[in-house]
DRENVO-22008 format. One record per residue: residue in three letters; residue number from 1; y, x, z of N, C-alpha, C in turn. Coordinates in nm, 3 decimals. Layout:
# DRENVO-22008
+--------+-----+---------+---------+---------+---------+---------+---------+---------+---------+---------+
| residu | num |      ny |      nx |      nz |     cay |     cax |     caz |      cy |      cx |      cz |
+--------+-----+---------+---------+---------+---------+---------+---------+---------+---------+---------+
|    ALA | NUM |       Y |       X |       Z |       Y |       X |       Z |       Y |       X |       Z |
...
+--------+-----+---------+---------+---------+---------+---------+---------+---------+---------+---------+
END
This chain:
# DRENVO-22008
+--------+-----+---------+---------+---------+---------+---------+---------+---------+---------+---------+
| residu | num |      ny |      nx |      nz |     cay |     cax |     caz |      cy |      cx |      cz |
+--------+-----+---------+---------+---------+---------+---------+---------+---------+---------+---------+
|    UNK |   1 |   9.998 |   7.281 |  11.676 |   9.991 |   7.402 |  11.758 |   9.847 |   7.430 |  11.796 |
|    UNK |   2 |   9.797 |   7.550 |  11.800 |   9.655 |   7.584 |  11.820 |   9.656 |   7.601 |  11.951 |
|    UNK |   3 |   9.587 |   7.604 |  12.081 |   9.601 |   7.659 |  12.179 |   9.632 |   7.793 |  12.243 |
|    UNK |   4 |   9.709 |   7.815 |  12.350 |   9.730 |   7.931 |  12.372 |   9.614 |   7.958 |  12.512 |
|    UNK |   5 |   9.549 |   8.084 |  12.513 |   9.498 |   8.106 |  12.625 |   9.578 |   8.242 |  12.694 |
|    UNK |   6 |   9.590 |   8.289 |  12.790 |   9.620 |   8.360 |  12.879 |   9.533 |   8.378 |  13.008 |
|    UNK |   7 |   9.532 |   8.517 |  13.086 |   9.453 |   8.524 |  13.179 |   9.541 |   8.664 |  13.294 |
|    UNK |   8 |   9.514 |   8.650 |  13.404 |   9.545 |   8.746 |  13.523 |   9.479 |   8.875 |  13.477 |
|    UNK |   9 |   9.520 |   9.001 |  13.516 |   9.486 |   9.140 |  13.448 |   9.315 |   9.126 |  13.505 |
|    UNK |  10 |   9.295 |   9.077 |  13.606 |   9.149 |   9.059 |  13.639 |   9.036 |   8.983 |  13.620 |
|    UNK |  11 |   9.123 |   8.880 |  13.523 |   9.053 |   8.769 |  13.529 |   9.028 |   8.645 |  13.619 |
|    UNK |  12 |   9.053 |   8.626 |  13.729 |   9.015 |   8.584 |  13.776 |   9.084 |   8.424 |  13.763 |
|    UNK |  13 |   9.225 |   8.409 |  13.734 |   9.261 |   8.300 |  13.694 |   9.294 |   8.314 |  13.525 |
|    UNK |  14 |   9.274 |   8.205 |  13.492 |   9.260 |   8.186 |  13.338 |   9.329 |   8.064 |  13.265 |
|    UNK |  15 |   9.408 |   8.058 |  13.234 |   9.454 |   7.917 |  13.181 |   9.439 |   7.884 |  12.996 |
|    UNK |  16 |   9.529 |   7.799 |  13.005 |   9.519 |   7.691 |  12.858 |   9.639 |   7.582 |  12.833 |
|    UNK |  17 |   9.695 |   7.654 |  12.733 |   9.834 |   7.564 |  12.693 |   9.815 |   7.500 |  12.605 |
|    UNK |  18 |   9.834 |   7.374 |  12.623 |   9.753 |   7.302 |  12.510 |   9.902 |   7.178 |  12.418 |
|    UNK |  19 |  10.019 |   7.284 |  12.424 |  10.118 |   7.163 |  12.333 |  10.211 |   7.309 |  12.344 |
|    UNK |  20 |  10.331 |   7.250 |  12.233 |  10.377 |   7.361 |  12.176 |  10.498 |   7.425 |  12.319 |
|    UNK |  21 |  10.551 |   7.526 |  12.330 |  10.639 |   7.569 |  12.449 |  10.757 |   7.445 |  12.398 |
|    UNK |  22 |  10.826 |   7.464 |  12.503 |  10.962 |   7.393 |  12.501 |  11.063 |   7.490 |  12.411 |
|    UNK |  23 |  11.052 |   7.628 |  12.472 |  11.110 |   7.719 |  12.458 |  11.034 |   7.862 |  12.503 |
|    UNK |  24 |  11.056 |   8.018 |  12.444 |  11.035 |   8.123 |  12.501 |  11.130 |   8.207 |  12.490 |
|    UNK |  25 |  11.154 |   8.271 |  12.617 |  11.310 |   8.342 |  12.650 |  11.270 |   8.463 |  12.760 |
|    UNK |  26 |  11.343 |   8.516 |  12.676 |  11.296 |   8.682 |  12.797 |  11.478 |   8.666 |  12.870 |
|    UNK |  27 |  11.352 |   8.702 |  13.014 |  11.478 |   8.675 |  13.139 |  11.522 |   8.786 |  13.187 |
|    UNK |  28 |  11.658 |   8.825 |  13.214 |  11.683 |   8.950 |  13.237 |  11.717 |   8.968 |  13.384 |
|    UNK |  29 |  11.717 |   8.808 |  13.483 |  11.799 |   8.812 |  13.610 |  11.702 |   8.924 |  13.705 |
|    UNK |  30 |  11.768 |   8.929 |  13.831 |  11.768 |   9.033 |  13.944 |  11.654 |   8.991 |  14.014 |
|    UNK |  31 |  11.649 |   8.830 |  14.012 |  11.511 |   8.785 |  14.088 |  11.379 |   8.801 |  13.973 |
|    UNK |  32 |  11.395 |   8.801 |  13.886 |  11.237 |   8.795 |  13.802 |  11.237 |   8.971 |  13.765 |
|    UNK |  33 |  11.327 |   9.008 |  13.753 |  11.312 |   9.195 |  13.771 |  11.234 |   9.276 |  13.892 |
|    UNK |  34 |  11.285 |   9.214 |  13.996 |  11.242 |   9.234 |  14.144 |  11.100 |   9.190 |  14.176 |
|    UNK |  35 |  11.043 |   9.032 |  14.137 |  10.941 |   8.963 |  14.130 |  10.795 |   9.083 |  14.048 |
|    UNK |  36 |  10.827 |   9.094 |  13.918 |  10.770 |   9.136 |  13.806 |  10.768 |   9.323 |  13.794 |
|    UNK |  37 |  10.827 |   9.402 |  13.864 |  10.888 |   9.539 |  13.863 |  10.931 |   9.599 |  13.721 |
|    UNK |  38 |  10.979 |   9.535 |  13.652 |  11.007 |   9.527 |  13.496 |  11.136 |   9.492 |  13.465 |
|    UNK |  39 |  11.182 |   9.534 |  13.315 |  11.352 |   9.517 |  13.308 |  11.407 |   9.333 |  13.292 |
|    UNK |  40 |  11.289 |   9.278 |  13.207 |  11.285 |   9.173 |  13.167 |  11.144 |   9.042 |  13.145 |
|    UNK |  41 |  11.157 |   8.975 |  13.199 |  11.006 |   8.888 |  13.186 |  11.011 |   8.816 |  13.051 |
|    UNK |  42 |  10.919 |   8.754 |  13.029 |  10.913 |   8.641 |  12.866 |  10.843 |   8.498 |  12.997 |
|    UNK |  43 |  10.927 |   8.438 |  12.949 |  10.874 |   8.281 |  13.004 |  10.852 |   8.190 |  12.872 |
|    UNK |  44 |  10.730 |   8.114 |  12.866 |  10.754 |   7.992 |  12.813 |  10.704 |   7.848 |  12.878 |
|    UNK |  45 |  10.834 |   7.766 |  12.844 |  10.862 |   7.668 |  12.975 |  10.770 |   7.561 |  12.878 |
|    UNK |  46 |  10.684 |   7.459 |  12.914 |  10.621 |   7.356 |  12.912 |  10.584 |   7.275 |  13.003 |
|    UNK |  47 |  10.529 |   7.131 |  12.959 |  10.516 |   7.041 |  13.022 |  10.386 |   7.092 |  13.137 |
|    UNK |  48 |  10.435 |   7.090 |  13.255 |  10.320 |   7.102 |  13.385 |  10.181 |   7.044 |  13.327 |
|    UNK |  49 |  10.148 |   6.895 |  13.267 |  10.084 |   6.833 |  13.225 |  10.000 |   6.864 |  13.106 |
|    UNK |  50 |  10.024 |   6.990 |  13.021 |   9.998 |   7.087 |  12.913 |   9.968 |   7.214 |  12.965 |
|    UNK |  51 |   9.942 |   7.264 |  13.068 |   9.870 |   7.341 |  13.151 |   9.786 |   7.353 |  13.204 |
|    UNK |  52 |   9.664 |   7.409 |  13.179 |   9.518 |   7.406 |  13.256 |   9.518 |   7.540 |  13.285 |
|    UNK |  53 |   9.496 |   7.519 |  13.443 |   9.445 |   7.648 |  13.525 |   9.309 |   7.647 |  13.578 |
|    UNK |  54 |   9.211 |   7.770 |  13.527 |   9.132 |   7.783 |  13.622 |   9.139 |   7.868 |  13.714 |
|    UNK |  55 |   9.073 |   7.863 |  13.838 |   9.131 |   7.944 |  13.943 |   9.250 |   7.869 |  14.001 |
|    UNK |  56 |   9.285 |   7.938 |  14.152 |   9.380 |   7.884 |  14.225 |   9.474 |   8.025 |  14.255 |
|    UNK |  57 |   9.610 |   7.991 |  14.157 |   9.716 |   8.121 |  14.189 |   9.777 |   8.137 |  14.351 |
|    UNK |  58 |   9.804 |   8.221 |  14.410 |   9.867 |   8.193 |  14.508 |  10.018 |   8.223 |  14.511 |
|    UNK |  59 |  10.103 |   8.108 |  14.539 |  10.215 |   8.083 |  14.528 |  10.350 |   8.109 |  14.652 |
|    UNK |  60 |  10.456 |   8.178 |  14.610 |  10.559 |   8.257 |  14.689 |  10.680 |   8.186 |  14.670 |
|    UNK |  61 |  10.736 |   8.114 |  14.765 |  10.855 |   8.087 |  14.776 |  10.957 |   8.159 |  14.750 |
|    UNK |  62 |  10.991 |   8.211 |  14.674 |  11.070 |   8.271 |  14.584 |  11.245 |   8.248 |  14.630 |
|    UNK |  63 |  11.232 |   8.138 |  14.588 |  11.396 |   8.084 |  14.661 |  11.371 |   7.951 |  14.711 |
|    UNK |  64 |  11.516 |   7.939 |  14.772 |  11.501 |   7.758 |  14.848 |  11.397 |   7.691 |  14.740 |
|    UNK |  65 |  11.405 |   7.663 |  14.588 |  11.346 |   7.585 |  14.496 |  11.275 |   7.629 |  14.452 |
|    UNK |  66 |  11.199 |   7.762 |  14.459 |  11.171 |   7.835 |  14.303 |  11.006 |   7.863 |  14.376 |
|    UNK |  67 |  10.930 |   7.834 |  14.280 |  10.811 |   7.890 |  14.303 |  10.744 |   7.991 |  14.225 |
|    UNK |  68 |  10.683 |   8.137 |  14.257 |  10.628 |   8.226 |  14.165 |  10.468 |   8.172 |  14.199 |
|    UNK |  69 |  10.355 |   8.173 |  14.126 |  10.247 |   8.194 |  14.124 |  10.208 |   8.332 |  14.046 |
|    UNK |  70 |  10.119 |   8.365 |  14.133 |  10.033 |   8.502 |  14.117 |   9.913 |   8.510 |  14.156 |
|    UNK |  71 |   9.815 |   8.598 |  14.139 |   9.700 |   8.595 |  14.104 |   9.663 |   8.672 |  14.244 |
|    UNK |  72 |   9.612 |   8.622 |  14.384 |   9.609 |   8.718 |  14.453 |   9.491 |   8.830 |  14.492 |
|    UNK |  73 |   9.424 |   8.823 |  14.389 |   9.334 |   8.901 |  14.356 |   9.418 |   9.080 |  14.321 |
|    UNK |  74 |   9.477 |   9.052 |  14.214 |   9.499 |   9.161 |  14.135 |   9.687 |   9.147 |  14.147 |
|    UNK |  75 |   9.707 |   9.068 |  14.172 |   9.886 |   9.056 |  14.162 |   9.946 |   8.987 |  14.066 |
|    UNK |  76 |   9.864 |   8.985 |  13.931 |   9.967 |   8.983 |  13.821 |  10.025 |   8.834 |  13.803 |
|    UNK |  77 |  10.148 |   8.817 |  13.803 |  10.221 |   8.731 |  13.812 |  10.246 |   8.635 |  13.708 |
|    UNK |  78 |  10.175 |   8.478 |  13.739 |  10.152 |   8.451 |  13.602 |  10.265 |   8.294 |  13.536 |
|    UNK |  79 |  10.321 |   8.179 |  13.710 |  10.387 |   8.106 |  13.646 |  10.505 |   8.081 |  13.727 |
|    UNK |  80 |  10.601 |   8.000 |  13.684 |  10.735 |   7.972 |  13.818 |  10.730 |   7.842 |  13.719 |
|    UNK |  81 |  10.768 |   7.789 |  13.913 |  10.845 |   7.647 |  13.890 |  10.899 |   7.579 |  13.989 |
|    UNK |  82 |  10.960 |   7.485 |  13.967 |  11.088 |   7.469 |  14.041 |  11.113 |   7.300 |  14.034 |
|    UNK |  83 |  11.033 |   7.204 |  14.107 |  11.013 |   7.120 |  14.118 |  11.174 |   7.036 |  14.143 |
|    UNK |  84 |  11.246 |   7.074 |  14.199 |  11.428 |   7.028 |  14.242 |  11.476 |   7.071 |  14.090 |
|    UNK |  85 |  11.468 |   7.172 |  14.061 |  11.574 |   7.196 |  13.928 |  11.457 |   7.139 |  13.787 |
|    UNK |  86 |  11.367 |   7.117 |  13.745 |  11.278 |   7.131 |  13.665 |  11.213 |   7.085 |  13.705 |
|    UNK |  87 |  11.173 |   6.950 |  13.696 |  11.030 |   6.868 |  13.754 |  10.926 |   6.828 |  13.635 |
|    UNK |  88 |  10.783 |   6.851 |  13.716 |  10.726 |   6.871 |  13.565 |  10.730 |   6.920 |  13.483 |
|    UNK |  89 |  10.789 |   7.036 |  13.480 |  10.775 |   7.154 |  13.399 |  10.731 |   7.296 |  13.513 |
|    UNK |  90 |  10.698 |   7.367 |  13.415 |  10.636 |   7.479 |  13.444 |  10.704 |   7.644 |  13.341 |
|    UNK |  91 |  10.687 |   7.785 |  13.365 |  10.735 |   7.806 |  13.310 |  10.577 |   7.927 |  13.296 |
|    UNK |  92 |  10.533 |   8.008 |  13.206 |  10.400 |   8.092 |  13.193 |  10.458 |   8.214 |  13.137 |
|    UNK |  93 |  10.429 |   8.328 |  13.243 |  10.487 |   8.446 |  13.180 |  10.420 |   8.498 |  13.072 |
|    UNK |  94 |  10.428 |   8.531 |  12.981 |  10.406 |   8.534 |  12.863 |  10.322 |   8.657 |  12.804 |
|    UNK |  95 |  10.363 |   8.740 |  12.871 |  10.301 |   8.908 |  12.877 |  10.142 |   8.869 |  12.929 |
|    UNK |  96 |  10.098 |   8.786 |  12.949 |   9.956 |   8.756 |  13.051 |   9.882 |   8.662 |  12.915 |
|    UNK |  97 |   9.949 |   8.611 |  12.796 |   9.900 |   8.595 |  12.727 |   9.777 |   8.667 |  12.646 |
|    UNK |  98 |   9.709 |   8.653 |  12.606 |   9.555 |   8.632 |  12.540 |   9.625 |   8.720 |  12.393 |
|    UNK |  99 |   9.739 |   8.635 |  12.292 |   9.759 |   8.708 |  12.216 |   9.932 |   8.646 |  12.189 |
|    UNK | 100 |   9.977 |   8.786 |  12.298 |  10.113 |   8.762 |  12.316 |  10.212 |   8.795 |  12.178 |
|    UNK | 101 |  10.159 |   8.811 |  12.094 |  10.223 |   8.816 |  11.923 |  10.228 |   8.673 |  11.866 |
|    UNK | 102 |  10.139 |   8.568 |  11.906 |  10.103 |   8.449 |  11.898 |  10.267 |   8.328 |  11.931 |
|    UNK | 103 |  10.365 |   8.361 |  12.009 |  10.439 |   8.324 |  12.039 |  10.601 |   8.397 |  12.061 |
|    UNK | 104 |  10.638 |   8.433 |  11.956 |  10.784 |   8.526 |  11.962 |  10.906 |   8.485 |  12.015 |
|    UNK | 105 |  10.940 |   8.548 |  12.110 |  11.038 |   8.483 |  12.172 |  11.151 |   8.441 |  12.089 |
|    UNK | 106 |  11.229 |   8.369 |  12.193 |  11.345 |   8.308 |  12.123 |  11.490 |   8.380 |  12.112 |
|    UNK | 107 |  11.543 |   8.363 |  12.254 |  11.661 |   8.444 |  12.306 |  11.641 |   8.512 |  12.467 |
|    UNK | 108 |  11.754 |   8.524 |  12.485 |  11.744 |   8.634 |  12.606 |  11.824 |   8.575 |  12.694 |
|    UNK | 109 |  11.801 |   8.556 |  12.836 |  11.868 |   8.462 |  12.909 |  11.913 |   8.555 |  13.077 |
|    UNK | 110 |  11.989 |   8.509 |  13.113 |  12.029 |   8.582 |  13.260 |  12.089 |   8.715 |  13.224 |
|    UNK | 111 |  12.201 |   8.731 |  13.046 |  12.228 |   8.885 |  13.009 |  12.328 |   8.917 |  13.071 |
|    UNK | 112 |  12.383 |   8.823 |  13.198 |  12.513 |   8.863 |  13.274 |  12.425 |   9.005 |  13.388 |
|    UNK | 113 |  12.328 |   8.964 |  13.424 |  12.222 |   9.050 |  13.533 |  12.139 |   9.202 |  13.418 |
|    UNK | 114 |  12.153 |   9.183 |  13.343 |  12.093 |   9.232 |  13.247 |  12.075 |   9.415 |  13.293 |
|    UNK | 115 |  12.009 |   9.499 |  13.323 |  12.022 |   9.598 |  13.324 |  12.061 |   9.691 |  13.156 |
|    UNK | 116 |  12.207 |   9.756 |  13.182 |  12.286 |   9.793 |  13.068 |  12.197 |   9.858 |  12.971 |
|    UNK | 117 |  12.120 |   9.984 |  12.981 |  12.053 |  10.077 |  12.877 |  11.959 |   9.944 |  12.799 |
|    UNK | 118 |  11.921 |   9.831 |  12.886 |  11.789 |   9.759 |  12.735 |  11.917 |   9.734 |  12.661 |
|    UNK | 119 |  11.994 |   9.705 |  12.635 |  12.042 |   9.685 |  12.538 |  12.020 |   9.750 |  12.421 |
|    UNK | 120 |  12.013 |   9.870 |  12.425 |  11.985 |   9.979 |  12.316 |  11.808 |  10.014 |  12.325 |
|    UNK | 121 |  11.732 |   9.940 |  12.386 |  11.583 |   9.990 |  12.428 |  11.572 |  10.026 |  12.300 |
|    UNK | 122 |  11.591 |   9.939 |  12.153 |  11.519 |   9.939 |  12.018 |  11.527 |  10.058 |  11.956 |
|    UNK | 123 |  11.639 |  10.187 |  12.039 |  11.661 |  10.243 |  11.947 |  11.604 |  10.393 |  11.992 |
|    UNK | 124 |  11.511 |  10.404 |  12.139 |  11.471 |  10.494 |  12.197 |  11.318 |  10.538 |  12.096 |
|    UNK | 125 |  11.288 |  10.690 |  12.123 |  11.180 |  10.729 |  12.043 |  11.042 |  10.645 |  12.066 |
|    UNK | 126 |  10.943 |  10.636 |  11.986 |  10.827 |  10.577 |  11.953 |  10.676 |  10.638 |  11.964 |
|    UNK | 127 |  10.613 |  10.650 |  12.035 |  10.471 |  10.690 |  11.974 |  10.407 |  10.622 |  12.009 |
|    UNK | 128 |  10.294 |  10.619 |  11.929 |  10.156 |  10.540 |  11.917 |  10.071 |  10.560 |  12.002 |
|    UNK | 129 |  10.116 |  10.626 |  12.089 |   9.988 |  10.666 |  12.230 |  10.056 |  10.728 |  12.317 |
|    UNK | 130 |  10.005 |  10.711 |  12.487 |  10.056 |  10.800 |  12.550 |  10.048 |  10.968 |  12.525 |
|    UNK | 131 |   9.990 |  11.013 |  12.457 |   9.915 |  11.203 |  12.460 |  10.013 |  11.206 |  12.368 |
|    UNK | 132 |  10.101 |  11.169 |  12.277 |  10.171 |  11.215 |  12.154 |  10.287 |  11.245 |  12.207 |
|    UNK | 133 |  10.360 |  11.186 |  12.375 |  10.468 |  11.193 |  12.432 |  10.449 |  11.397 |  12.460 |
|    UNK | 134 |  10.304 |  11.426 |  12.486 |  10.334 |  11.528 |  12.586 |  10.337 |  11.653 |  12.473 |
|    UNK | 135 |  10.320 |  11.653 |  12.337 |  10.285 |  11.732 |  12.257 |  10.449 |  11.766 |  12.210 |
+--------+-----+---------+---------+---------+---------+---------+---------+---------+---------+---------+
END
């Protein structure tokens, strides 16, 4: 596996995955929708110990267990983890990746919460830029 880098929309925290994911799964639940303002997040879960952060994220108790880290500079939301359910692991939202084509997700997880229309997202119109919508 080559390394993956990723960084906060500002830069200011920057990391380094340095062993292959466990797994990558776009999450569809109510808490990472709410967290993220988006239909669905991409996580990939790895060893805590295969994670280098520079910078210090600042971290939100999320639930009794669950921790979000985010960048409190700029917001962008970059890891969860959950030391009671998942120890030593970590999970890196994936969209914050460096070169998020680099890692294709797997499956789709939490599709009981799922907001109904993505289901069909693949099949909505396309353009290559925002200015081509308004023409």
């Amino acid at each position: 596996m080559t390394e993956l880098t990723g960084k906060c929309h500002c830069g200011a925290i920057r990391y380094t995955i340095t062993a292959n994911p466990i797994n990558h799964v776009l999450c569809h639940c109510s808490d990472c929708r709410r967290h993220s303002g988006t239909h669905m997040v991409g996580w990939a879960m790895l060893p805590l110990a295969n994670l280098d952060v520079q910078g210090t994220p600042k971290v939100y108790a999320s639930s009794e267990h669950g921790r979000r880290h985010f960048c409190s500079a700029c917001g962008t939301g970059l890891f969860y983890s959950n030391a009671e359910f998942l120890p030593d692991l970590i999970d890196v939202q994936t969209g914050t990746l460096d070169d998020p084509a680099a890692l294709p997700a797997q499956s789709h997880i939490q599709v009981k919460e799922r907001v109904d229309w993505t289901r069909s997202i693949h099949e909505l119109p396309e353009f290559e830029g925002f200015s081509e919508q308004a023409e």
